[in-house]
N, C-alpha and C positions, 0 to 999 in steps of 0.2 A: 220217661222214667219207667225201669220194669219194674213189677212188683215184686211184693214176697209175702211166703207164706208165713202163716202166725208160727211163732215159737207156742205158744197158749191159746186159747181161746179167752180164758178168764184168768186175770191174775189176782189172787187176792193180797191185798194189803197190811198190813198190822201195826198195829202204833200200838206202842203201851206211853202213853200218855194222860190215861185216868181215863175214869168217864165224862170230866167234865163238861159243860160247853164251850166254846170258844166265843167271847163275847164280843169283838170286836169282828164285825160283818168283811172287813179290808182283810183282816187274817184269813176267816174263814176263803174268801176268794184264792188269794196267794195259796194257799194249801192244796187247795182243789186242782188251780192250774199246776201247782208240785205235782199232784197226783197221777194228772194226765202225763205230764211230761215225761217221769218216770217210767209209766206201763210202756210209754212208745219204746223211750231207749233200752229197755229191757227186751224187747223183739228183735234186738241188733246184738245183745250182748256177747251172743256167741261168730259172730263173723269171722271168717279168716279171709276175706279179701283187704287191700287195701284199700281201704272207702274207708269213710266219714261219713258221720249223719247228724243233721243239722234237725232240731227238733221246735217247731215253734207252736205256740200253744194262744190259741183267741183270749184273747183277756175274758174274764169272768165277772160280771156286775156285782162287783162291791155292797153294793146296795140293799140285795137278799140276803135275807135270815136265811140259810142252808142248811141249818139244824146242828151244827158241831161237825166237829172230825171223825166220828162213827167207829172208835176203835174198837178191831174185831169184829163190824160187821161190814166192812167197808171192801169192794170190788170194784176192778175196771175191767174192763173188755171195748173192744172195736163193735160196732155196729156193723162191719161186713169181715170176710174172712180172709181178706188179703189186705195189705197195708201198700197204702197207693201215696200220692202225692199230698192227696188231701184225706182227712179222717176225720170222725166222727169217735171220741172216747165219750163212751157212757160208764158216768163214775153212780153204783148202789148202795145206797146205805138200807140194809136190808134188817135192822134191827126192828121190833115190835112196836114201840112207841117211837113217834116222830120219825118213821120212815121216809127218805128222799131219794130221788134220780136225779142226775146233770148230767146233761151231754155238750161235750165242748170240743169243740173244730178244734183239728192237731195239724199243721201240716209238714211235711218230712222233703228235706232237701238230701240231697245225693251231691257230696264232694267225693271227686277223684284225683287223680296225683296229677300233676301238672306240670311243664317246663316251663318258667317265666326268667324275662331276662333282666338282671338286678340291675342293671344300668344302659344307656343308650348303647346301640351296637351299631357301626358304623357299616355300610356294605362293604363285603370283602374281607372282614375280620373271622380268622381262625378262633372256630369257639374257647374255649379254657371253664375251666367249674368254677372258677373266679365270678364268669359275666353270668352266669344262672341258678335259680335254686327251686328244688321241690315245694310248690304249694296246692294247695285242696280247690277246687274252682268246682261249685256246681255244676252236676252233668247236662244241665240247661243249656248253660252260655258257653259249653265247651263244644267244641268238634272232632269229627271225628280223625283230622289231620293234626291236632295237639298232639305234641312229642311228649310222651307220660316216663319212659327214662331218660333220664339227665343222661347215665354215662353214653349210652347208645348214639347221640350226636357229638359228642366231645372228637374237635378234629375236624370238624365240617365246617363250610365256608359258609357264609351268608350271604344270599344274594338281594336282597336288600336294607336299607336302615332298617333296623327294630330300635323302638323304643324302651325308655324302662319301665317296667310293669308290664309289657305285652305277653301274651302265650305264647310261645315257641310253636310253629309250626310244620310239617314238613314243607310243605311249597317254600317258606323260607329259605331254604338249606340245599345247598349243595355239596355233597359227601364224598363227590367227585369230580372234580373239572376234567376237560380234555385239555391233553397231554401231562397229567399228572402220572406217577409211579405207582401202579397199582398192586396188590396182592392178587392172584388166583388162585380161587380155591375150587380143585375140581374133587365133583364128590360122587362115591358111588354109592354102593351099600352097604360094603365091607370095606372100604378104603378110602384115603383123604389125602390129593397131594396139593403141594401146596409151590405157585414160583411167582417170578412176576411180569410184570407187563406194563404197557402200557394205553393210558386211557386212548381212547380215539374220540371221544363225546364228553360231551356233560351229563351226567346225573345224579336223581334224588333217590331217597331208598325205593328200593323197591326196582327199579327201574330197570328195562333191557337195555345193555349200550355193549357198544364193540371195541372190543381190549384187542392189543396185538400180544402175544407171548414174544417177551424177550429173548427167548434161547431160540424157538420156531423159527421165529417172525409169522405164523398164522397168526391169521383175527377169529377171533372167535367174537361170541356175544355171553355175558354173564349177566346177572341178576348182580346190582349193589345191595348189600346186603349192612354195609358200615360205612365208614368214613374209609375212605382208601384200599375196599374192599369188594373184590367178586365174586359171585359163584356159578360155577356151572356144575350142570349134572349130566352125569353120562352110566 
Protein backbone atom coordinates (compact mmCIF):
# COMPACT_ATOMS: atom_id res chain seq x y z
CA UNK A 1 0.00 0.00 0.00
CA UNK A 2 1.62 3.51 -0.90
CA UNK A 3 1.41 6.11 1.41
CA UNK A 4 0.30 9.70 1.48
CA UNK A 5 1.04 12.67 2.68
CA UNK A 6 -1.07 14.54 5.43
CA UNK A 7 -3.56 17.05 3.91
CA UNK A 8 -2.96 18.74 7.89
CA UNK A 9 -0.90 18.00 10.35
CA UNK A 10 -3.53 18.84 13.24
CA UNK A 11 -7.02 19.04 12.44
CA UNK A 12 -8.92 20.74 15.02
CA UNK A 13 -12.42 19.79 15.97
CA UNK A 14 -15.60 21.75 17.19
CA UNK A 15 -18.76 20.76 18.62
CA UNK A 16 -20.95 23.16 19.97
CA UNK A 17 -22.55 20.82 22.10
CA UNK A 18 -22.35 22.80 25.72
CA UNK A 19 -19.82 22.16 28.02
CA UNK A 20 -21.38 19.52 29.48
CA UNK A 21 -20.00 16.20 30.46
CA UNK A 22 -21.04 13.20 28.92
CA UNK A 23 -22.02 10.71 31.46
CA UNK A 24 -22.30 7.72 29.99
CA UNK A 25 -18.59 6.32 29.62
CA UNK A 26 -20.01 3.84 26.15
CA UNK A 27 -20.90 7.45 24.69
CA UNK A 28 -18.03 8.95 25.61
CA UNK A 29 -15.94 5.82 23.61
CA UNK A 30 -18.31 5.85 20.47
CA UNK A 31 -17.40 9.59 20.18
CA UNK A 32 -13.86 9.31 20.48
CA UNK A 33 -13.73 6.44 17.86
CA UNK A 34 -16.22 9.19 15.59
CA UNK A 35 -13.37 11.46 16.20
CA UNK A 36 -10.61 9.39 14.89
CA UNK A 37 -12.60 8.15 12.13
CA UNK A 38 -13.42 11.49 10.84
CA UNK A 39 -9.67 13.12 10.99
CA UNK A 40 -8.69 9.82 8.80
CA UNK A 41 -11.30 10.44 6.14
CA UNK A 42 -10.80 13.95 6.06
CA UNK A 43 -7.03 13.21 4.69
CA UNK A 44 -8.85 11.63 1.70
CA UNK A 45 -11.35 14.39 1.19
CA UNK A 46 -9.77 15.98 -1.57
CA UNK A 47 -8.77 12.82 -3.98
CA UNK A 48 -9.48 12.82 -7.64
CA UNK A 49 -8.32 9.26 -8.19
CA UNK A 50 -10.73 6.62 -8.41
CA UNK A 51 -10.12 4.76 -4.96
CA UNK A 52 -12.05 4.23 -1.94
CA UNK A 53 -10.94 4.28 1.39
CA UNK A 54 -12.14 2.00 3.97
CA UNK A 55 -11.41 3.50 7.45
CA UNK A 56 -11.38 1.21 10.59
CA UNK A 57 -10.87 2.48 13.93
CA UNK A 58 -9.69 -0.05 17.24
CA UNK A 59 -12.58 -0.06 19.55
CA UNK A 60 -12.04 2.28 22.70
CA UNK A 61 -12.64 0.87 26.39
CA UNK A 62 -15.93 1.91 27.25
CA UNK A 63 -14.92 1.63 30.64
CA UNK A 64 -12.77 4.94 31.15
CA UNK A 65 -14.01 8.07 32.32
CA UNK A 66 -12.41 10.24 29.26
CA UNK A 67 -13.40 13.46 30.67
CA UNK A 68 -16.33 14.60 28.16
CA UNK A 69 -16.31 15.69 24.65
CA UNK A 70 -13.87 18.74 25.03
CA UNK A 71 -15.78 21.14 22.90
CA UNK A 72 -13.38 23.84 21.54
CA UNK A 73 -10.60 22.31 22.87
CA UNK A 74 -10.55 19.25 21.28
CA UNK A 75 -7.55 17.91 18.40
CA UNK A 76 -6.52 15.15 16.29
CA UNK A 77 -3.38 14.57 14.51
CA UNK A 78 -1.36 11.17 13.39
CA UNK A 79 1.38 10.36 15.44
CA UNK A 80 3.73 10.12 12.11
CA UNK A 81 3.52 12.29 9.07
CA UNK A 82 2.33 9.98 6.44
CA UNK A 83 -0.78 8.00 6.57
CA UNK A 84 0.15 4.26 6.14
CA UNK A 85 -1.88 1.10 6.43
CA UNK A 86 -1.97 1.21 10.05
CA UNK A 87 -2.17 4.56 12.32
CA UNK A 88 -1.90 5.73 15.31
CA UNK A 89 -4.75 8.98 15.88
CA UNK A 90 -3.82 10.88 19.10
CA UNK A 91 -7.18 12.61 19.91
CA UNK A 92 -6.18 16.20 22.77
CA UNK A 93 -8.31 17.72 24.90
CA UNK A 94 -6.14 20.50 25.80
CA UNK A 95 -8.51 22.46 27.99
CA UNK A 96 -7.19 23.73 31.67
CA UNK A 97 -9.13 21.64 33.88
CA UNK A 98 -9.39 17.91 33.32
CA UNK A 99 -7.04 17.77 30.39
CA UNK A 100 -6.76 14.38 28.49
CA UNK A 101 -4.82 12.48 25.43
CA UNK A 102 -6.04 9.02 23.52
CA UNK A 103 -4.44 7.55 21.16
CA UNK A 104 -6.22 4.99 19.07
CA UNK A 105 -4.99 2.61 16.28
CA UNK A 106 -6.82 3.56 12.83
CA UNK A 107 -6.15 1.45 10.03
CA UNK A 108 -6.84 2.37 6.30
CA UNK A 109 -7.79 0.06 3.49
CA UNK A 110 -7.29 0.99 -0.22
CA UNK A 111 -10.28 -0.22 -2.65
CA UNK A 112 -9.70 0.08 -6.46
CA UNK A 113 -12.02 -0.45 -9.23
CA UNK A 114 -12.31 -3.92 -10.24
CA UNK A 115 -13.86 -6.40 -13.03
CA UNK A 116 -15.91 -9.08 -11.36
CA UNK A 117 -18.04 -11.37 -13.07
CA UNK A 118 -21.93 -11.22 -12.05
CA UNK A 119 -22.44 -14.79 -12.86
CA UNK A 120 -20.67 -18.27 -13.85
CA UNK A 121 -18.98 -17.67 -17.33
CA UNK A 122 -18.56 -20.73 -19.21
CA UNK A 123 -14.93 -21.06 -21.33
CA UNK A 124 -15.48 -19.58 -24.67
CA UNK A 125 -18.15 -17.15 -23.97
CA UNK A 126 -18.06 -13.64 -25.70
CA UNK A 127 -17.84 -11.12 -22.79
CA UNK A 128 -21.22 -8.62 -22.84
CA UNK A 129 -21.60 -5.85 -19.64
CA UNK A 130 -24.49 -8.04 -18.80
CA UNK A 131 -21.84 -11.07 -17.23
CA UNK A 132 -19.67 -8.08 -15.40
CA UNK A 133 -19.74 -5.14 -13.00
CA UNK A 134 -17.41 -2.43 -11.39
CA UNK A 135 -16.66 -3.16 -7.67
CA UNK A 136 -13.95 -1.70 -4.92
CA UNK A 137 -11.59 -4.80 -3.88
CA UNK A 138 -8.89 -3.86 -1.64
CA UNK A 139 -5.50 -3.20 -3.06
CA UNK A 140 -4.23 -6.20 -0.90
CA UNK A 141 -6.08 -9.15 -2.35
CA UNK A 142 -6.06 -7.59 -5.93
CA UNK A 143 -3.31 -7.92 -8.55
CA UNK A 144 -1.74 -6.50 -10.67
CA UNK A 145 -3.33 -8.53 -13.89
CA UNK A 146 -7.07 -7.40 -12.52
CA UNK A 147 -9.07 -5.94 -15.54
CA UNK A 148 -10.01 -2.28 -13.68
CA UNK A 149 -12.12 -1.16 -17.09
CA UNK A 150 -15.15 -3.14 -17.61
CA UNK A 151 -15.37 -1.58 -21.27
CA UNK A 152 -11.76 -2.42 -22.38
CA UNK A 153 -12.46 -6.35 -22.28
CA UNK A 154 -16.07 -6.21 -23.78
CA UNK A 155 -15.82 -8.57 -26.91
CA UNK A 156 -12.96 -10.90 -25.57
CA UNK A 157 -13.30 -14.48 -25.29
CA UNK A 158 -12.67 -16.44 -22.09
CA UNK A 159 -10.33 -18.94 -21.91
CA UNK A 160 -11.40 -20.54 -19.09
CA UNK A 161 -14.66 -21.12 -16.66
CA UNK A 162 -14.81 -18.08 -14.28
CA UNK A 163 -16.98 -18.16 -11.55
CA UNK A 164 -19.42 -15.74 -10.21
CA UNK A 165 -17.87 -13.22 -7.78
CA UNK A 166 -14.26 -13.91 -9.30
CA UNK A 167 -11.97 -10.76 -10.48
CA UNK A 168 -11.52 -10.66 -14.00
CA UNK A 169 -8.17 -11.18 -15.06
CA UNK A 170 -6.11 -10.69 -18.03
CA UNK A 171 -4.60 -14.22 -18.17
CA UNK A 172 -8.32 -15.10 -18.38
CA UNK A 173 -9.18 -13.42 -21.71
CA UNK A 174 -8.49 -13.88 -25.01
CA UNK A 175 -9.09 -10.49 -27.05
CA UNK A 176 -7.99 -12.39 -29.95
CA UNK A 177 -7.99 -15.95 -31.19
CA UNK A 178 -6.17 -17.02 -34.32
CA UNK A 179 -7.88 -16.78 -37.36
CA UNK A 180 -10.23 -14.19 -36.19
CA UNK A 181 -10.77 -10.72 -38.34
CA UNK A 182 -8.69 -8.23 -37.03
CA UNK A 183 -8.36 -4.41 -37.10
CA UNK A 184 -4.83 -2.78 -37.84
CA UNK A 185 -3.95 0.04 -36.83
CA UNK A 186 -0.79 1.52 -37.98
CA UNK A 187 0.40 4.58 -36.25
CA UNK A 188 2.91 7.01 -36.60
CA UNK A 189 3.36 10.44 -35.31
CA UNK A 190 1.31 12.36 -37.48
CA UNK A 191 -0.79 9.73 -38.91
CA UNK A 192 -3.38 6.70 -38.24
CA UNK A 193 -4.34 4.15 -40.91
CA UNK A 194 -6.49 1.94 -40.27
CA UNK A 195 -7.44 -1.84 -42.47
CA UNK A 196 -7.79 -5.26 -41.70
CA UNK A 197 -6.40 -8.66 -41.36
CA UNK A 198 -6.11 -11.46 -40.20
CA UNK A 199 -5.08 -13.11 -36.87
CA UNK A 200 -2.29 -15.83 -37.32
CA UNK A 201 -2.04 -16.55 -33.18
CA UNK A 202 -3.86 -16.14 -30.21
CA UNK A 203 -3.58 -13.33 -27.98
CA UNK A 204 -3.93 -11.34 -24.63
CA UNK A 205 -3.64 -7.62 -24.30
CA UNK A 206 -0.72 -6.54 -24.67
CA UNK A 207 0.78 -9.21 -26.54
CA UNK A 208 3.08 -9.48 -29.98
CA UNK A 209 1.28 -11.77 -32.50
CA UNK A 210 1.48 -11.92 -36.28
CA UNK A 211 -1.55 -10.46 -38.35
CA UNK A 212 -1.51 -10.93 -42.14
CA UNK A 213 -3.03 -7.70 -43.99
CA UNK A 214 -5.80 -8.57 -46.04
CA UNK A 215 -5.31 -6.35 -49.03
CA UNK A 216 -1.00 -7.16 -48.81
CA UNK A 217 -1.14 -10.48 -47.71
CA UNK A 218 2.22 -9.44 -45.68
CA UNK A 219 2.42 -10.59 -41.85
CA UNK A 220 3.32 -8.28 -40.00
CA UNK A 221 3.43 -8.40 -35.95
CA UNK A 222 1.18 -5.81 -33.96
CA UNK A 223 0.74 -5.21 -30.27
CA UNK A 224 -3.28 -6.33 -29.19
CA UNK A 225 -4.22 -3.48 -27.92
CA UNK A 226 -8.36 -4.44 -27.57
CA UNK A 227 -10.52 -7.05 -28.37
CA UNK A 228 -10.21 -7.51 -32.22
CA UNK A 229 -7.66 -5.11 -32.24
CA UNK A 230 -3.76 -4.27 -33.32
CA UNK A 231 -1.22 -1.93 -33.55
CA UNK A 232 1.86 -1.32 -35.05
CA UNK A 233 4.19 1.56 -35.08
CA UNK A 234 6.08 2.68 -37.81
Amino acid sequence: MKTFALVSVVLVIFFNLGVQKCQATVQEAEFLQNVAKQYMLAQFADNKDDIKYEVKVSRVDPNRDYGGKCPGFLTAQLTSNQIKKSNIVKIICSRKENPYTVSIPVNVIVKRPTTIATENIPKGTILTSNLLSKQYVNEGLNTSSAVTNLNSILGAKVRKDIRAGDVIKQSDLCLIAKGDIVTIEAVSANMQIKTQGVALEEGKLNDLISVRNSKSKKVIQGIVVSPNTVRVTF
